[in-house]
C-alpha positions as CSV (number, residue, x, y, z in Angstrom):
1,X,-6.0,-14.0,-12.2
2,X,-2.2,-14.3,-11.8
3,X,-1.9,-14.1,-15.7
4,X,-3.0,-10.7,-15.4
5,X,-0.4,-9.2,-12.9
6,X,2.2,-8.2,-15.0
7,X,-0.3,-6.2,-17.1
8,X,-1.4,-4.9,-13.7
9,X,2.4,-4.1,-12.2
10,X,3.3,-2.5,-15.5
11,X,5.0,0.9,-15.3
12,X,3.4,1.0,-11.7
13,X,4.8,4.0,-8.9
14,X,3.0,2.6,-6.0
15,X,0.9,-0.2,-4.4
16,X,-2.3,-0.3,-2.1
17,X,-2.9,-3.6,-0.4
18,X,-6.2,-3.6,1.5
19,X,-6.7,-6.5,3.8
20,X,-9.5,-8.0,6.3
21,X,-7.8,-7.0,9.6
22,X,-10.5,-9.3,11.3
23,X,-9.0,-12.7,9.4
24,X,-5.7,-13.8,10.5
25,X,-5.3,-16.1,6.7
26,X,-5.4,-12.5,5.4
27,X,-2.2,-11.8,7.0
28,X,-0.4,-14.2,5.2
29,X,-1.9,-13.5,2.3
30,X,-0.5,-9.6,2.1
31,X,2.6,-11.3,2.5
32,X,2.1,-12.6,-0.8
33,X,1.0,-9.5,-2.4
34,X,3.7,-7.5,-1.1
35,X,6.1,-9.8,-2.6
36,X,4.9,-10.3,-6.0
37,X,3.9,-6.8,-6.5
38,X,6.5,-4.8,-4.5
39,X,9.4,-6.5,-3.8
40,X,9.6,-8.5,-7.5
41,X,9.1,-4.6,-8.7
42,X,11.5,-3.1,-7.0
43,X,9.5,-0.6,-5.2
44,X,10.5,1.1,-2.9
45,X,8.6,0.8,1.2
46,X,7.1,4.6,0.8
47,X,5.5,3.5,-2.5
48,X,3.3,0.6,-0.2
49,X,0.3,1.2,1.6
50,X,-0.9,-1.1,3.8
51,X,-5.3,-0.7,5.0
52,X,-6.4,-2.8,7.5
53,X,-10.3,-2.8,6.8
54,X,-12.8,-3.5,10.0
55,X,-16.1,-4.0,8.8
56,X,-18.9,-2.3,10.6
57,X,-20.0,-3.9,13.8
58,X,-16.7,-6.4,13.9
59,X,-15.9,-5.1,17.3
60,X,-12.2,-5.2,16.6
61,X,-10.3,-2.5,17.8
62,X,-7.4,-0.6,16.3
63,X,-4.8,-2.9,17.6
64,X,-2.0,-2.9,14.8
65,X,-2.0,-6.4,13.6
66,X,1.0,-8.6,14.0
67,X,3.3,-8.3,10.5
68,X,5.8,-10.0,9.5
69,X,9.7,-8.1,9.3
70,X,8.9,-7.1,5.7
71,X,5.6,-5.6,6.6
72,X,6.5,-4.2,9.9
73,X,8.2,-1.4,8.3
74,X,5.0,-0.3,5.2
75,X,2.6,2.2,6.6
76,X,-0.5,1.0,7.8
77,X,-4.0,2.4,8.3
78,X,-6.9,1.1,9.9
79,X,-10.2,1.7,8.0
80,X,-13.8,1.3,9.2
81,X,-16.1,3.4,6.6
82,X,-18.9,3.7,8.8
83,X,-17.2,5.0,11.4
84,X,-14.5,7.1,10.3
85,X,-14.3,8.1,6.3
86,X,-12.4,10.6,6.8
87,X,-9.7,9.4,8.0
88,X,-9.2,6.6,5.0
89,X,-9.6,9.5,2.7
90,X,-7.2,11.3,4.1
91,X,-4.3,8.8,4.6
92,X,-5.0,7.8,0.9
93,X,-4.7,11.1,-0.2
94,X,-1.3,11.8,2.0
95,X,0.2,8.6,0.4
96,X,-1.0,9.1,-3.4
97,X,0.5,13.4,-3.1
98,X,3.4,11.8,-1.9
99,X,3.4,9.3,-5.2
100,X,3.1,12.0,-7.1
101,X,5.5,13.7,-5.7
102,X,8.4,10.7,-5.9
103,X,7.0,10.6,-9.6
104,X,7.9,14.2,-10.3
105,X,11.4,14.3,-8.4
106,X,12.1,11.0,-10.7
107,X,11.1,12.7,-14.2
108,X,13.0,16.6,-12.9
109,X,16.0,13.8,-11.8
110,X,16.0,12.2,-15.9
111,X,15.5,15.1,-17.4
112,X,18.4,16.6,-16.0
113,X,20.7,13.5,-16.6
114,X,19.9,14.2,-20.6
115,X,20.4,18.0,-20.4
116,X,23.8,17.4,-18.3
């Protein structure tokens, strides 16, 4: 589907990568992902988050996963949806107000570059 990513990274603010935190090819893999659809897009770190899923009954605990120096830095959140909702719900929620928020400071920013 990598004919499709451009249509995908067009005009985006921000960037969700949700991973298997149970499979250590996965963590390679994000590196990937981060590259091609934050670094190549000039994101900045805030605009990344990073979920570690757990699946229900993996027995894994919430042991941060070792990242690589690029990925050290993104915030990440552990997510088990049988266990904990909330939490996932919340951290998504913290990191899409905050979106929003870089989105609006950009526009107030342009808008008063024209009327200057």
């Amino acid at each position: 589907f990598e004919s499709c990513w451009p249509a995908l990274m067009k005009d985006s603010h921000g960037v969700v990568i949700v991973f298997n935190a149970d499979l250590p090819s996965h963590l390679k893999e994000i590196e990937m992902w981060y590259s091609c659809f934050v670094q190549q897009q000039l994101l900045q770190d805030t605009q990344c988050l990073l979920i570690a899923h757990h699946k229900p009954g993996s027995g894994s605990d919430k042991g941060s996963p070792s990242l690589s120096p690029p990925l050290n830095k993104l915030k990440l959140v552990h997510s088990n949806l049988e266990d904990d909702p909330e939490e996932i719900r919340s951290e998504f929620l913290k990191y899409l107000k905050s979106i929003v928020n870089s989105v609006s400071e950009s526009r107030d920013r342009e808008e008063m570059s024209i009327i200057t």
